[in-house]
C-alpha positions in Angstrom: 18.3 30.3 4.8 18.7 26.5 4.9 20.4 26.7 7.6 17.4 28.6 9.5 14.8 26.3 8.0 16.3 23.1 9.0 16.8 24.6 12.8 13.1 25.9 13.0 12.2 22.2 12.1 14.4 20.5 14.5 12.7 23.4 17.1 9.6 22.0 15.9 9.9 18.5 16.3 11.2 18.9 19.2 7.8 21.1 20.4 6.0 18.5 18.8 7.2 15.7 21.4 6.7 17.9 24.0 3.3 18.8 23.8 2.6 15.2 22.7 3.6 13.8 26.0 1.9 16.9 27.6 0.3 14.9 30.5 3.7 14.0 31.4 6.5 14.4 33.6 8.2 15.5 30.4 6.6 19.0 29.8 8.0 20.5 33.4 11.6 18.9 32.1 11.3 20.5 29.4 9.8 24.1 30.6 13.2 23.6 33.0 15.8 22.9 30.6 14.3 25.7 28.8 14.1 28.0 31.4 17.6 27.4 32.2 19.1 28.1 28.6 17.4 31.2 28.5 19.0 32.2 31.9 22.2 31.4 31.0 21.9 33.3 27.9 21.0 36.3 30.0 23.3 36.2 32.2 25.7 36.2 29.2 24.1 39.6 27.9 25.4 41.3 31.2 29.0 39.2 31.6 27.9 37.2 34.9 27.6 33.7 33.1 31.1 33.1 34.3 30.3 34.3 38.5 29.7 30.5 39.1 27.5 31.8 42.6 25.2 34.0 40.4 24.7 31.2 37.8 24.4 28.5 39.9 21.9 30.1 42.3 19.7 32.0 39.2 19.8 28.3 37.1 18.6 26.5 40.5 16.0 29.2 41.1 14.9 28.7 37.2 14.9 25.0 36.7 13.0 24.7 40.7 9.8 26.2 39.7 8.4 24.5 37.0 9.3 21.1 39.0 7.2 22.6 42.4 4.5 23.4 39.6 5.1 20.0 38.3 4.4 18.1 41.8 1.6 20.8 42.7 -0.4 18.8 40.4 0.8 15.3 41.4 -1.0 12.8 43.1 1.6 10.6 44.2 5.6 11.9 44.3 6.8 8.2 44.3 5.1 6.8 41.4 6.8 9.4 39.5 9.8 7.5 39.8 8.6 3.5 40.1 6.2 3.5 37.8 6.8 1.0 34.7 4.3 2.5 32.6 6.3 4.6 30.3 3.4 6.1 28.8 1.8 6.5 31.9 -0.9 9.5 32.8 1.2 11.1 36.2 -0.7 13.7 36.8 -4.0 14.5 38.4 -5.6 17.6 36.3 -8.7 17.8 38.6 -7.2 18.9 42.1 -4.0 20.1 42.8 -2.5 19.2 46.1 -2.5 21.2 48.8 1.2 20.2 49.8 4.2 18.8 48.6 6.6 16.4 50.8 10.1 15.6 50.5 12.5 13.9 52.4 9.8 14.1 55.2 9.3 17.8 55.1 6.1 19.1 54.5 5.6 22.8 52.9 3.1 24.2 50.3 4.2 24.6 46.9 3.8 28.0 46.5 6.1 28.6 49.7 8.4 26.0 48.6 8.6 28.3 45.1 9.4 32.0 47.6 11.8 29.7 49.3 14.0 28.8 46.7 13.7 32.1 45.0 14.6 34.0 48.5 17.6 31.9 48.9 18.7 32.5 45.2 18.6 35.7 46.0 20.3 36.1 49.1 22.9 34.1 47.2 23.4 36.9 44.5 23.6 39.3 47.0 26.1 38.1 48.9 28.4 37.1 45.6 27.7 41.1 44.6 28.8 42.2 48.2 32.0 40.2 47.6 32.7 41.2 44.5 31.1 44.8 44.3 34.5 45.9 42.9 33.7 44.3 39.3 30.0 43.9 39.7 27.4 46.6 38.9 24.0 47.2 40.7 22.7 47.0 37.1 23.8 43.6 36.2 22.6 42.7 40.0 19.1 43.6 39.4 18.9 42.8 35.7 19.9 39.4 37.0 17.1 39.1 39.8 14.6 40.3 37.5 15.1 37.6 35.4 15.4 35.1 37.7 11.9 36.1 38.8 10.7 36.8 35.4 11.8 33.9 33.0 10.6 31.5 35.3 7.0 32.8 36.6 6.2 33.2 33.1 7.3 29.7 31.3 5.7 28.1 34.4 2.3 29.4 33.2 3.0 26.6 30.5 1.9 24.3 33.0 -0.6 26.0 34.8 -2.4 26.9 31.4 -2.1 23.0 30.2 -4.1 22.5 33.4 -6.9 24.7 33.2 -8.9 21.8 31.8 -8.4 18.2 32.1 -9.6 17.6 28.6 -9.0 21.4 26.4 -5.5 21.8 28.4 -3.1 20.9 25.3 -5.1 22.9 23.1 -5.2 25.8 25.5 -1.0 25.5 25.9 -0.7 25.6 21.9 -3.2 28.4 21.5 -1.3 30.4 24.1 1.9 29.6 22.0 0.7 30.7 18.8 -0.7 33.7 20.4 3.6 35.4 20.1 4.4 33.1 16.7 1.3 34.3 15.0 1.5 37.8 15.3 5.5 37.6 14.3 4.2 35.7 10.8 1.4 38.0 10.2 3.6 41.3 11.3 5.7 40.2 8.6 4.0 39.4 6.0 2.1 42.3 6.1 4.5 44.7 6.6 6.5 43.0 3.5 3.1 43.8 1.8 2.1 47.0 3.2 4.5 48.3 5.6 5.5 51.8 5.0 5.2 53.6 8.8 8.0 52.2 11.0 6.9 51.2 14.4 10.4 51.7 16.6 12.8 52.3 13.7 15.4 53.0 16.6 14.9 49.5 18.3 13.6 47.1 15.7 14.1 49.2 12.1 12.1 46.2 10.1 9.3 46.7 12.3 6.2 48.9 10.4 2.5 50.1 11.8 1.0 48.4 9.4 3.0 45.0 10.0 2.0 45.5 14.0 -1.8 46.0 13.1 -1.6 42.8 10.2 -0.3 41.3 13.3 -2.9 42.0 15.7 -6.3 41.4 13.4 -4.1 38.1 12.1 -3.7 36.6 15.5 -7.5 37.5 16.7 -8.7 36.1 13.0 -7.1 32.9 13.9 -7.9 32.6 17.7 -12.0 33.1 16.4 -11.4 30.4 13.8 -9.5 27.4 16.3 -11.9 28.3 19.2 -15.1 28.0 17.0 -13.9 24.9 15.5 -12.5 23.2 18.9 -15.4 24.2 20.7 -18.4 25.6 18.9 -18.9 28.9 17.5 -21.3 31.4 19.8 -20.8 35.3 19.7 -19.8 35.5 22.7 -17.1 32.7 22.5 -15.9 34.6 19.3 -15.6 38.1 20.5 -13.8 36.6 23.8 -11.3 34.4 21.5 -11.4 38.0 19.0 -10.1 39.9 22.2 -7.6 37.5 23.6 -5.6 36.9 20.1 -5.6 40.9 20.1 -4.4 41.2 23.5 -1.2 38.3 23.2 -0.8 39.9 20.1 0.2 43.3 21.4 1.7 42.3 25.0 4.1 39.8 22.5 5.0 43.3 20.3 6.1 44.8 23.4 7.8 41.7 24.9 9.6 41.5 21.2 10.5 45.2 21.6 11.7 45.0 25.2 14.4 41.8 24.4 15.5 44.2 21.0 15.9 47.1 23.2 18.3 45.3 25.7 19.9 43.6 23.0 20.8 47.0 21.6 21.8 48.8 24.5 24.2 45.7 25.7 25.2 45.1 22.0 24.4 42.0 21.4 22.8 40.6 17.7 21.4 37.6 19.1 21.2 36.0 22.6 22.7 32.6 21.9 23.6 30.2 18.9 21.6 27.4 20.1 19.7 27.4 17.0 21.7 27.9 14.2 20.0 30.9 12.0 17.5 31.7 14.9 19.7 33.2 17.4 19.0 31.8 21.1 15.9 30.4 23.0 16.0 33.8 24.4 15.5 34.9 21.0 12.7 32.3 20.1 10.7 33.0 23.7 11.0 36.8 24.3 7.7 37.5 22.8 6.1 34.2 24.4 7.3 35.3 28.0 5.0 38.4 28.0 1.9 36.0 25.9 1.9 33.4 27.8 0.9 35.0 31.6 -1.2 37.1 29.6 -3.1 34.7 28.6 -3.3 32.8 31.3 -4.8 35.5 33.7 -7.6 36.9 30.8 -9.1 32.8 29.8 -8.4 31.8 33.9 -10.8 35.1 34.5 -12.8 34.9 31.4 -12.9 31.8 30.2 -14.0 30.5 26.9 -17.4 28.9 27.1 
């Protein structure tokens, strides 16, 4: 238990810098070093974290997109890099640019993004035509699932911290308590109550009662931070009410789904990066499902 206690704090800390220095070059760094743990820890789960070509080409693919994101919103690629302002503001939350240039070549970012992921691709393709003796089709499309997957969806860390110039880091922290509240109010109310198990053959702690404590915990708590952050009005609570519901069940499932593959491969936990915790993969299944859900329903809705 100390062990776990003393990991979740470093974990914390650690969150803590990032989304201190949110308007820096340091929250696509860290979305990509992320991004590419969890990779490798999938890759792991189906025995291809040792086919250099597959790893290579799934951890560029990962680590590329928050970085294209990154630059989508950046003024000026140079002063990225020259600037002696440590504490500097780099990016430009008001208009993203329309196209990014490197090395004299000019592309838009979100062809830049297909581009990289096409030629990961064709790259894991080829390895599996090589060596279709030893590798499956399942661990070939597990594999470019999640190369499309684990990356879309901790990029949206980005785009949600620049929905608005000014509520940005609050909207990114909301969107990240959205999986982590639901897990602490599941629990504590299926401790309390919990008699009905939800998926006793994929999660057997899991209760009904836990999933719905879960669900009117998280929405409780979204109507509380948005009427405090930015005024309470009906209608801002009943769209904050509905979007803590929503992450809270699309994180249920994503919590399910990582369980379920984690069962059928055999695995306890995805990693031992964080001692007591398991992996990132283990932290960030839920958050990978709540965080482009959220995204697409406030980007729609919005909260004013």
């Amino acid at each position: 238990m100390l062990t776990r206690i003393i990991s979740g704090a470093v974990g914390a800390a650690l969150l803590a810098v990032v989304l201190y220095f949110h308007d820096t070059v340091l929250l696509p760094i860290a979305v990509a070093a992320i991004i590419a743990v969890m990779l490798f820890e999938l890759l792991r789960a189906v025995k291809l974290h040792k086919c250099l070509p597959i790893l290579i080409s799934a951890e560029i693919c990962g680590i590329a997109l928050p970085l294209i994101y990154c630059f989508t919103y950046y003024v000026d690629f140079k002063e990225l890099f020259t600037s002696h302002d440590a504490y500097a503001v780099p990016f430009d939350t008001s208009v993203p640019v329309e196209r990014v240039e490197i090395f004299g070549w000019s592309a838009s970012p979100a062809l830049l993004a297909f581009a990289v992921t096409l030629v990961s691709a064709f790259v894991v393709f080829v390895t599996w035509l090589r060596k279709h003796k030893t590798i499956r089709y399942e661990q070939i499309f597990f594999v470019l699932a999640c190369m499309i997957l684990v990356p879309q969806a901790m990029t949206t860390m980005i785009r949600i911290e620049h929905l608005s110039s000014k509520n940005g880091l609050f909207l990114l922290i909301m969107a990240l308590c959205g999986a982590w509240i639901a897990d602490t109010g599941a629990y504590f109310t299926g401790v309390a109550i919990g008699k009905h198990k939800l998926c006793p053959e994929i999660s057997p702690k899991k209760t009904i009662e836990g999933f719905v404590g879960g669900i009117l915990t998280t929405a409780v708590v979204y109507v509380v931070a948005f009427s405090i952050y930015y005024g309470f009005t009906p209608k801002r609570a009943i769209i904050a009410f509905l979007t803590g519901a929503l992450c809270a069940v699309v994180g249920a499932i994503g919590d399910l789904s990582a369980s379920m593959v984690k069962r059928q491969i055999g695995f306890k936990d995805y990693g031992k990066i964080m001692p007591g915790h398991g992996g990132l993969m283990d932290r960030f299944d839920s958050v990978l499902f709540v965080l482009p859900t959220f995204y697409v329903f406030i980007a729609l809705v919005g909260v004013q």
